[in-house]
FISEMAR-191531 format. One record per residue (C-alpha): x, y, z; residue in three letters. Coordinates in pm, whole numbers, padded with zeros to 5 digits, always signed. Example, Ala and Ser with C-alpha at 12.3 -4.5 7.8 and 13.67 -1.06 7.14 Angstrom:
2
+01230-00450+00780ALA/+01367-00106+00714SER/
This chain:
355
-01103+02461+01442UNK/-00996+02550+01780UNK/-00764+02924+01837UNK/-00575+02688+02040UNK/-00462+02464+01668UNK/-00142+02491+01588UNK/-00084+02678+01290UNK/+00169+02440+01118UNK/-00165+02225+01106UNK/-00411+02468+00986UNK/-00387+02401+00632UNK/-00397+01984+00670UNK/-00637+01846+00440UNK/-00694+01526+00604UNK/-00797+01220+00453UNK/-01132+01121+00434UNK/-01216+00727+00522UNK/-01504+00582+00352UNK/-01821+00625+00475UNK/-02018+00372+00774UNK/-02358+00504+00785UNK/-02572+00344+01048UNK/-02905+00472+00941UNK/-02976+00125+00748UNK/-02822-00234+00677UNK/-02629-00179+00349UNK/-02402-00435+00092UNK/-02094-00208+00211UNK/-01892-00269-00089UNK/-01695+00057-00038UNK/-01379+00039+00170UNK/-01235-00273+00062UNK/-01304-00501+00362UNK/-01348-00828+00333UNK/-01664-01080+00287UNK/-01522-01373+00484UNK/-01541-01408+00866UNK/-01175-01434+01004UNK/-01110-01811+01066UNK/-01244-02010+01368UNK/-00934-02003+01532UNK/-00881-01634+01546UNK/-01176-01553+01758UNK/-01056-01838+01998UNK/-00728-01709+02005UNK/-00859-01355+02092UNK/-01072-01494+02348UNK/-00769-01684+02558UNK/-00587-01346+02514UNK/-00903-01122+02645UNK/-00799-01287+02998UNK/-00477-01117+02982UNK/-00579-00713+02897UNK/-00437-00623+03205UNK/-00110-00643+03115UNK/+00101-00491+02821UNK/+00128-00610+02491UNK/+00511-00721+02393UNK/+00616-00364+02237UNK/+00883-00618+02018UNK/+00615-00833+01886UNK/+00790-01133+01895UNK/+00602-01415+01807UNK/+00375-01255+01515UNK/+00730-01099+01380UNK/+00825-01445+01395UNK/+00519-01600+01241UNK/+00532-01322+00989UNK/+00939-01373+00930UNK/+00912-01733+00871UNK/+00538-01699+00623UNK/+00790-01489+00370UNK/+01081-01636+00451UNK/+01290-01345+00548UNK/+01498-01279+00880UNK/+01260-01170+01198UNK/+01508-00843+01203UNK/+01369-00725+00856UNK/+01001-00724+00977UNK/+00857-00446+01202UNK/+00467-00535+01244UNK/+00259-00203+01315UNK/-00131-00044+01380UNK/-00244-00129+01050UNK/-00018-00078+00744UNK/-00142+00299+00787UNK/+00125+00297+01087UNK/+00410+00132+00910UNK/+00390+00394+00596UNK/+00358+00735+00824UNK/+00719+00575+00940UNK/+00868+00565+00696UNK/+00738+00874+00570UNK/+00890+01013+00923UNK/+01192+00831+00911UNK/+01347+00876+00562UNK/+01198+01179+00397UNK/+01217+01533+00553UNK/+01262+01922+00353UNK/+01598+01784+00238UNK/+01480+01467+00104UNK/+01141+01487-00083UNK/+00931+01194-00204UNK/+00763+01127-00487UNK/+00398+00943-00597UNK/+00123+00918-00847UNK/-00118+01123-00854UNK/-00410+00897-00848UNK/-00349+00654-00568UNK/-00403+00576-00205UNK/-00529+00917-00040UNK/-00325+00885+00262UNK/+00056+00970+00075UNK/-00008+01343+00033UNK/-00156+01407+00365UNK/+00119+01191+00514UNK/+00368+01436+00338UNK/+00175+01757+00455UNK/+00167+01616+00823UNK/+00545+01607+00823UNK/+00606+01930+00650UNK/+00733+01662+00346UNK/+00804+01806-00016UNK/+00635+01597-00287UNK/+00609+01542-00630UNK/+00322+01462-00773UNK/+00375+01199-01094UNK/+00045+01147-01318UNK/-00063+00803-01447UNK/-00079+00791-01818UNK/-00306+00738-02020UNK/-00563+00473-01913UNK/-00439+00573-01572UNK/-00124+00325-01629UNK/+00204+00388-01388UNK/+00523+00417-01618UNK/+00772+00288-01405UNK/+01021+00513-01638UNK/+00889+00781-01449UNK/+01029+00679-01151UNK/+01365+00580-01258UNK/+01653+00762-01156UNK/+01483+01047-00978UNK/+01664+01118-00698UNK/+01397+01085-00476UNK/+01227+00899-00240UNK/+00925+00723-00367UNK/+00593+00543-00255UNK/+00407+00304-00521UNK/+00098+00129-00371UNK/+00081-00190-00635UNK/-00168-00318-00720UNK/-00233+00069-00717UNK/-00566+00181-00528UNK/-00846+00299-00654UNK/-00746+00241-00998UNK/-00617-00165-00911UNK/-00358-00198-01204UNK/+00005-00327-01093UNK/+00328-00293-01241UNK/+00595-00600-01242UNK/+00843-00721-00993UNK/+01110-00616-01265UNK/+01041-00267-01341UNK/+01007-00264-00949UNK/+01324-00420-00935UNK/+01469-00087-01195UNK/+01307+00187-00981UNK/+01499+00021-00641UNK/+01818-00011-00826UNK/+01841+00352-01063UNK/+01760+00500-00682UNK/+02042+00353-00461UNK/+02080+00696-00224UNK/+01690+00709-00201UNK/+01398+00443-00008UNK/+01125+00298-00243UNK/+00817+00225-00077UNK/+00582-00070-00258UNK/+00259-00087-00073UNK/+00121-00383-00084UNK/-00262-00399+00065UNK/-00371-00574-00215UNK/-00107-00783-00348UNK/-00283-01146-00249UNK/-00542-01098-00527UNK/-00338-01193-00779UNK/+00011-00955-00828UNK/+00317-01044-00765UNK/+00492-00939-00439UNK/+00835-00729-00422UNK/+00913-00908-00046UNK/+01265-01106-00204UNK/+01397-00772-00359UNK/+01429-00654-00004UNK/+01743-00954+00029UNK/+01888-00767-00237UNK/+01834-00389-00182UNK/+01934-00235+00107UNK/+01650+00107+00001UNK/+01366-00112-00036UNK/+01051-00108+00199UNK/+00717-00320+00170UNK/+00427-00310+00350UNK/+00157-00532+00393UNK/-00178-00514+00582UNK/-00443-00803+00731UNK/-00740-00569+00668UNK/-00794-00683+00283UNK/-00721-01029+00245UNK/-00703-01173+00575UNK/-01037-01059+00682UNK/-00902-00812+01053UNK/-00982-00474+00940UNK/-01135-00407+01240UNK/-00819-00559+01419UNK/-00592-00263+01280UNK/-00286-00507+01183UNK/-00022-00467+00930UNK/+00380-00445+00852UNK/+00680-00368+00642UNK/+00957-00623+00537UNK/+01308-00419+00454UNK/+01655-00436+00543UNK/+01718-00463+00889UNK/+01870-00121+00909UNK/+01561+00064+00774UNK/+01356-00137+01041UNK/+01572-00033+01310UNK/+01544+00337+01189UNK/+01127+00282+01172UNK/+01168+00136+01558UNK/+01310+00466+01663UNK/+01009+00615+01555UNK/+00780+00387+01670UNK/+00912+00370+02047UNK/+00929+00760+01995UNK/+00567+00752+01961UNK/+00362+00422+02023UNK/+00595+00130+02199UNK/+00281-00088+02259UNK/+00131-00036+01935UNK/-00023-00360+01811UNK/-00197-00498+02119UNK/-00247-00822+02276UNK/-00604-00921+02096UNK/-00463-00800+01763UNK/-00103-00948+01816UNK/-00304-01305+01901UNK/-00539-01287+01597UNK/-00291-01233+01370UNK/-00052-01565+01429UNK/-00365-01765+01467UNK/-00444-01585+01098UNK/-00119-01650+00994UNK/-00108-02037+01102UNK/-00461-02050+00878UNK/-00313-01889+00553UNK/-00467-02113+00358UNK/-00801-02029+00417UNK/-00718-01665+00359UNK/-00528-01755+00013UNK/-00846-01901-00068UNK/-01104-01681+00024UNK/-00862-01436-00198UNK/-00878-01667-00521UNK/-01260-01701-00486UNK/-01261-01260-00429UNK/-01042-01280-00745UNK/-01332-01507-00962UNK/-01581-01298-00845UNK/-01433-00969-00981UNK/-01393-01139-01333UNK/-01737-01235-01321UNK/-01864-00856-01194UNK/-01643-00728-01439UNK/-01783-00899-01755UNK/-02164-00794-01633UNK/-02052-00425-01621UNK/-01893-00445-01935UNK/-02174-00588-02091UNK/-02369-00306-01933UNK/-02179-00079-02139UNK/-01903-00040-01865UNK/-01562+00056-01879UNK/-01385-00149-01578UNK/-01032-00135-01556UNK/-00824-00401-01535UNK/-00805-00509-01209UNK/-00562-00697-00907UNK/-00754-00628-00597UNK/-01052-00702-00433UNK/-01203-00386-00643UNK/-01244-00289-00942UNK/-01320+00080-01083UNK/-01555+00156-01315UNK/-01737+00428-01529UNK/-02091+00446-01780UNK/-02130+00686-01993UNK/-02469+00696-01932UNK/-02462+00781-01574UNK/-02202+01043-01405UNK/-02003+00872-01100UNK/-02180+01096-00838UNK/-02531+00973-00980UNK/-02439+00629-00976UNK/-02278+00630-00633UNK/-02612+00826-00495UNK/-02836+00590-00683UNK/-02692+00294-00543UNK/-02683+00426-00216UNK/-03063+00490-00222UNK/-03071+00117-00318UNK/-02892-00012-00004UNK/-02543-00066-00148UNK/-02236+00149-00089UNK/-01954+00165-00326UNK/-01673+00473-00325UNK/-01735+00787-00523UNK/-01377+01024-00538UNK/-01473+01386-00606UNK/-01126+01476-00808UNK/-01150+01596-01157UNK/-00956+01310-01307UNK/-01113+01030-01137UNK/-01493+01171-01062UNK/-01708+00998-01343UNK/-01554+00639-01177UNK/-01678+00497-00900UNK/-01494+00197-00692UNK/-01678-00093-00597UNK/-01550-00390-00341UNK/-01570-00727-00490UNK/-01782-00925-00195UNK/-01966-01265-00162UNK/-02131-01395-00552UNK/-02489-01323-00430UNK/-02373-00944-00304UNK/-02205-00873-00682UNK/-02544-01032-00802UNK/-02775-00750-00615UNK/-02504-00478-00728UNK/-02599-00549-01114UNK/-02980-00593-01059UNK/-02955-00257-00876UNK/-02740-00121-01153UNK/-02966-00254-01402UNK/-03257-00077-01214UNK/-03002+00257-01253UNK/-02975+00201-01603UNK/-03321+00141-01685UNK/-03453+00459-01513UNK/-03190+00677-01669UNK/-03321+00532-02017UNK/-03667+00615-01968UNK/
């Protein structure tokens, strides 16, 4: 770093994205994206927009709050929609937790919660899963805290239930609960009607996993109307135009197509049952899974060599180097024929190591 780096910054460790090597054409089945084109009518809607670029995108968001409000059936005042669901977590990170009020998540889950803490000079407590990397929702009740719970969790994919959701929100009335949501579509079971009833609940949502616009950078949180008001200062303290045009007009014409998205997720969801029972007749342990990923371990190979292996073989899945989680590797469910060449190539793996 520069002598010129602030100091309160010098010690940020901060997070890593998956890798996008260019030096081949790989399967990328390592950062969660997914295998289906957006619908037709997105890339037409982006293209009537393009003519526009020369003016400002609406900093209120209007009509996708209002496409979004009415798809979950919730008032258009409890939905801020932000720069992927990246943006709409950092706020609420900003907004509600500070030296005085600390929050508190697992300690295997989505990499961007500690360094979100550390960038705002946050206190946290760290929670570890249990055993079989299971969240005990017990561990969350009555803290006194304020929390973030991605669920399904990431990279482990295991959820918890709407009702022990439901206990953490309610034994933690002077505290906000965050429920992350990027994978929820895949088959768990979305906290978005607690937030009629709890005035401390926050969820947040992304398009980059099952509505196919991770390159579009679009997501949003669903609270009480209050809390989004308190996230707005923040945003138009930073970013006031911070979904823009393209992105704003891809995301109503995604929303107006849900269907095809809800689909695309069921068939994501039939694939990872079917890439699940080949690894685990490979001698796998796959956890149970409700994402489009699934995260797995052999004993006969170490996580590193697997990841490396695979790698050399043209496909990319997601190695994590932490102590807990470093013999598992996570692996993107894509199209049938792309989970196909992911077992012949871990076949090949297998088959060399056994030599």
């Amino acid at each position: 770093m520069s002598r010129f780096f602030s100091a309160r910054y010098a010690e940020l460790d901060a997070y890593v994205p998956g890798e996008q090597p260019k030096d081949k054409k790989y399967i990328k089945l390592n950062t969660n994206e997914s295998p289906f084109p957006p619908s037709p009518s997105v890339a037409e809607a982006v293209s009537l927009e393009a003519g526009e670029l020369m003016l400002y995108s609406d900093p209120e968001s209007r009509a996708l709050t209002r496409a979004v409000a009415e798809l979950y059936d919730v008032g258009e005042g409890s939905v801020l929609m932000t720069n992927g669901s990246d943006e709409i977590l950092n706020f609420a990170f900003m907004a509600f937790s500070d030296a005085d009020h600390p929050i508190a998540f697992a300690d295997v889950t989505y990499g961007f919660y500690p360094v979100f803490a550390a960038l705002n000079a946050i206190p946290c407590e760290i929670i570890p899963l249990r055993d079989g990397f299971k969240l005990d929702y017990k561990d969350y009740v009555g803290i006194n805290k304020n929390i973030v719970i991605a669920n399904p969790n990431a990279p482990t994919g295991m959820a918890i239930s709407v009702r022990q959701i439901e206990e953490i929100v309610r034994s933690n009335p002077n505290n906000v609960v965050i429920i992350d949501e990027a994978y929820v579509d895949f088959g768990a079971e979305s906290a978005v009607p607690l937030t009629k009833k709890y005035d401390n609940l926050i969820v947040t949502m992304t398009f980059s996993k099952s509505r196919s616009m991770a390159g579009a950078r679009l997501g949003f949180g669903i609270a009480n109307p209050a809390l989004i008001r308190d996230m707005n200062t923040i945003k138009y303290s930073t970013n006031p135009y911070n979904v823009n045009r393209l992105t704003s007009a891809a995301g109503i014409a995604a929303i107006k197509d849900n269907a095809y998205y809800m689909d695309n997720a069921k068939i994501i969801a039939e694939n990872r049952e079917y890439t699940r029972e080949k690894l685990t007749s490979l001698g796998f342990e796959v956890l149970p899974s409700l994402t489009n990923f699934i995260f797995a371990r052999t004993p006969e190979v170490s996580g590193e060599d697997l990841y490396l292996g695979l790698k050399q073989r043209g496909i990319l899945v997601r190695h994590f180097t932490k102590e807990r989680i470093k013999d598992y590797n996570r692996i993107t469910i894509g199209r049938r024929e792309q989970m196909d060449a992911l077992i012949l190539a871990i076949e090949d793996i297998l088959k060399e190591k056994r030599k």
